[in-house]
C-alpha positions in Angstrom: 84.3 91.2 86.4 83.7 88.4 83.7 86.0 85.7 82.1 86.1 85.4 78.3 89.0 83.0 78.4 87.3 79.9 79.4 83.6 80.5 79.1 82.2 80.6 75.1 79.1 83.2 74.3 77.0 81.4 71.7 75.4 84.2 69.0 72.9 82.6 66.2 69.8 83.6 64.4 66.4 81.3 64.2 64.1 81.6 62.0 60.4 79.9 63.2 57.4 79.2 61.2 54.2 77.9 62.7 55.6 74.5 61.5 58.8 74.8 62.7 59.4 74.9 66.4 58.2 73.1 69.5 55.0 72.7 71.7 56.7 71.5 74.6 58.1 73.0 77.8 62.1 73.9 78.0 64.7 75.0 80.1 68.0 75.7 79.2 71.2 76.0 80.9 72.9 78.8 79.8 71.0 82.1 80.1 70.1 83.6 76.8 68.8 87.1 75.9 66.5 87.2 72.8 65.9 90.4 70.6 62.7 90.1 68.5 63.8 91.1 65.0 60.5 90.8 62.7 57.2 88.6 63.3 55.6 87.4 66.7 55.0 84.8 68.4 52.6 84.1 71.7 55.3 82.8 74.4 54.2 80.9 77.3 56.6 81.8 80.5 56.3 80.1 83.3 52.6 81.0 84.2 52.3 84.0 82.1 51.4 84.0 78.2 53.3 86.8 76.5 53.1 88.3 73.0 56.5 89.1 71.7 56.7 91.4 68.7 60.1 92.9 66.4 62.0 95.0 68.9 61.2 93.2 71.8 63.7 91.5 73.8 63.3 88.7 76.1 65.6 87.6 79.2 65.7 83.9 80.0 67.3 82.6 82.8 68.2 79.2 83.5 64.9 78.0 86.0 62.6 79.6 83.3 60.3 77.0 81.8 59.2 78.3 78.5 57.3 77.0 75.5 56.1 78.3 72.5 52.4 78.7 72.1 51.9 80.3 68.7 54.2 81.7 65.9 52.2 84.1 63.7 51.8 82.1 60.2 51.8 84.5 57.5 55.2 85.9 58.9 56.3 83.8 61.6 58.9 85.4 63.9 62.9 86.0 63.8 65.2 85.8 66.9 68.9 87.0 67.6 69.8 84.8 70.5 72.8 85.7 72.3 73.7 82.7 75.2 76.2 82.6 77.5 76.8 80.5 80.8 75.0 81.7 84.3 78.6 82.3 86.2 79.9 84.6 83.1 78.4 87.7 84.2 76.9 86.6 87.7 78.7 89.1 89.6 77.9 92.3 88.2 74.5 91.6 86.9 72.4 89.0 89.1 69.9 91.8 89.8 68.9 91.2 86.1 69.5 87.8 85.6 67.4 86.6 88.3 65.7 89.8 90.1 62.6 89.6 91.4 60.9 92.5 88.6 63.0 90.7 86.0 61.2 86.9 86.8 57.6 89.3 87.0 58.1 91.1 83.3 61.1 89.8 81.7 60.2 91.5 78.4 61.4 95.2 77.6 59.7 96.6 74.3 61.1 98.9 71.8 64.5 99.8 73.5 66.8 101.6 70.8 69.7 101.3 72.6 69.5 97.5 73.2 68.3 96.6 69.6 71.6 98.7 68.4 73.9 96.6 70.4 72.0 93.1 69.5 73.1 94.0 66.0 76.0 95.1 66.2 76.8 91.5 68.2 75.4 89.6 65.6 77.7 91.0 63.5 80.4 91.0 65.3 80.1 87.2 65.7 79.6 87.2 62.1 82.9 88.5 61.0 85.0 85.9 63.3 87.8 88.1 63.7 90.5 88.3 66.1 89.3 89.9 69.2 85.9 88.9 68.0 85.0 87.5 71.6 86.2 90.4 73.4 83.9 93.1 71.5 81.0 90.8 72.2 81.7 90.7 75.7 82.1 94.3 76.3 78.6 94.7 73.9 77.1 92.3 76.1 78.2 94.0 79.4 76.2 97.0 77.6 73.1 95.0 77.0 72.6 93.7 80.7 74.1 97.1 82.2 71.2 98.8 80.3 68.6 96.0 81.7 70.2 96.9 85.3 69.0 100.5 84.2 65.8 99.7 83.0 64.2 97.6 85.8 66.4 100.3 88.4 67.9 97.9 89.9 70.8 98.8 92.4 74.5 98.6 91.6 75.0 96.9 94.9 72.1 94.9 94.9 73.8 91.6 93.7 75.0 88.8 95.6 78.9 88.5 95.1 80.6 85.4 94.4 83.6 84.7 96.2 87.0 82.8 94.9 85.7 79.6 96.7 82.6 79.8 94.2 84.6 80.3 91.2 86.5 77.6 92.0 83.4 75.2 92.5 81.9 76.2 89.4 85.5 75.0 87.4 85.2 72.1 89.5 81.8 71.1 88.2 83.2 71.7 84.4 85.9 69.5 84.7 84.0 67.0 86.7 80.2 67.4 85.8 80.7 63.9 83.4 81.7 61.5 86.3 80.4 60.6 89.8 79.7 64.2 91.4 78.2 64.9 94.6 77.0 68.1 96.5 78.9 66.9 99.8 81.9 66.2 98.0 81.9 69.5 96.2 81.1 71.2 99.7 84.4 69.6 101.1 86.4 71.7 98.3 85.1 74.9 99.8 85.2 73.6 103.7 81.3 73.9 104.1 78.8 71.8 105.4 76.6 70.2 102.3 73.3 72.5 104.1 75.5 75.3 103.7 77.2 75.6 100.4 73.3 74.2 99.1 72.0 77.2 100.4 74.9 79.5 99.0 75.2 77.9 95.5 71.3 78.4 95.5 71.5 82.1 96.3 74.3 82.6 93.6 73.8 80.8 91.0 69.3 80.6 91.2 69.3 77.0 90.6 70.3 74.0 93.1 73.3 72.2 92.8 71.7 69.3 91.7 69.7 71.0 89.3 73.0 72.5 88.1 74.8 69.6 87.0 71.9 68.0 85.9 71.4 71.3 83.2 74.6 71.0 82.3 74.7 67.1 81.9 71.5 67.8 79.6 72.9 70.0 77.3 76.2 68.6 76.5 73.8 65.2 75.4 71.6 67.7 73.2 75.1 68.6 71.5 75.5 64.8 70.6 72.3 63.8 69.9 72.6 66.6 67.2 75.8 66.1 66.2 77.3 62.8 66.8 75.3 58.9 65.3 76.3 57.7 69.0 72.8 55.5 70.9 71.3 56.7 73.8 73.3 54.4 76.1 76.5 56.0 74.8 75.4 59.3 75.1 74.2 58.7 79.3 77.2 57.2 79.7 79.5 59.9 78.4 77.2 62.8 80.1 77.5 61.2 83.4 74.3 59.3 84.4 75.3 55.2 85.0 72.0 53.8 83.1 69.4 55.0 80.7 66.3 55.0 83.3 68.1 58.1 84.9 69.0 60.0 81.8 65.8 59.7 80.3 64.0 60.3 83.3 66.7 63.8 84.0 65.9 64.2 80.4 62.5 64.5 80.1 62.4 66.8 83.3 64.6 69.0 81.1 62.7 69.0 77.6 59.5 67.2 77.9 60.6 64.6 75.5 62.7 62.0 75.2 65.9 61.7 73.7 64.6 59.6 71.0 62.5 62.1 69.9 64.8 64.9 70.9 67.1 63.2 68.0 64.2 62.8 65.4 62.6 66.9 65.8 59.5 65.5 68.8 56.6 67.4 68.0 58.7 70.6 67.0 62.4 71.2 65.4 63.6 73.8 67.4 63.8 74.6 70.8 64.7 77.9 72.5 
């Protein structure tokens, strides 16, 4: 159903004060599921503005552009984030992911059940013990089979994912750094490049192009934050072969520019 071996799930706590986080639009490659612990915040998704309060959580998929609009001042607003890659759980929970209720109202309110299991995640990832990853996952497969419940969606509603898209998706990992294209990615799978764009689409709710691109994007947000290399370096070792294109691919991304990105833009943190 899922792999744990390969594929990391990312658990953290962020704090934002009406200082503290960004005014501009984001999307982010790995899907991320967001429970509300205290404050609020006005959220801008896609076209609709939402208030998010404690005990909410929020599902955000990877075509979602989002931006924060206001964070209440006097108490600002706490998030558990929980992020994992799109092919983790594809499978089994599409219908949630990237359902057609779920990219109407992709906010469920006061849910006991859900809350419970976004804290006991947290600390799970807290202790860092053996086995830690494991318990998360099975936690996780909780949470989403409890959104599956929620918005009624189907157990055979999703769209399965055969071997051959497995195998694409380990292909873009290895590979998504160097000269990739969608017909030479097709070849792998014996598909025409019309055909597998139309299937990757329908599995994974993002283009191929738009795929790599996401994931080129956020491994250079990893090293802008955590490495002194320049901007040149940094396209170069995420794939693009001048700066034009990876500022360009990166301003689609974030709205800003990697400069800026690197010095907190016109916010410090980004969701």
């Amino acid at each position: 159903m899922f792999d744990l071996e390969n594929k990391s799930i990312h658990v953290s706590r962020i704090k934002l004060s009406s200082q503290s986080f960004s005014r501009k639009l984001f999307i982010s490659h790995n899907i991320k599921l967001c429970l509300v612990k205290c404050g609020s915040a006005l959220w801008q998704i896609e076209d609709r503005l939402i208030l998010v309060k404690e005990g909410d959580v929020v599902i955000l998929n990877n075509h979602m552009k989002r931006v924060f609009k206001e964070v209440a001042e006097n108490t600002g607003i706490e998030i558990v984030m929980v992020e994992f890659e799109p092919q983790l759980f594809m499978n089994s929970f599409r219908g949630v992911l990237y359902g057609k209720n779920v990219e109407e109202q992709n906010v469920i309110s006061g849910h006991e059940g859900m809350n419970r299991l976004f804290q006991e995640i947290e600390a799970e990832a807290q202790k860092k013990l053996p086995y830690s990853k494991i318990l998360i996952g099975a936690k996780l497969v909780e949470v989403l089979s409890l959104m599956m419940r929620h918005f009624d969606i189907a157990e055979k509603s999703n769209v399965k994912m055969g071997s051959d898209m497995y195998r694409v998706l380990e292909y873009i990992d290895e590979h998504y750094r160097n000269d990739i294209s969608q017909q030479k990615v097709a070849n792998l799978v014996k598909m025409s490049s019309t055909g597998f764009s139309r299937y990757f689409s329908k599995c994974m709710g993002v283009g191929f192009a738009g795929y790599v691109m996401q994931k080129r994007i956020q491994f250079a947000i990893h090293l802008l934050k955590t490495s002194d290399k320049t901007v040149l370096e940094i396209a170069l070792e995420c794939g693009f072969n001048n700066t034009a294109s990876f500022y360009k691919a990166f301003k689609k991304i974030t709205n800003l520019n990697p400069g800026d990105y690197r010095n907190g833009g016109n916010g410090t943190i980004m969701i």
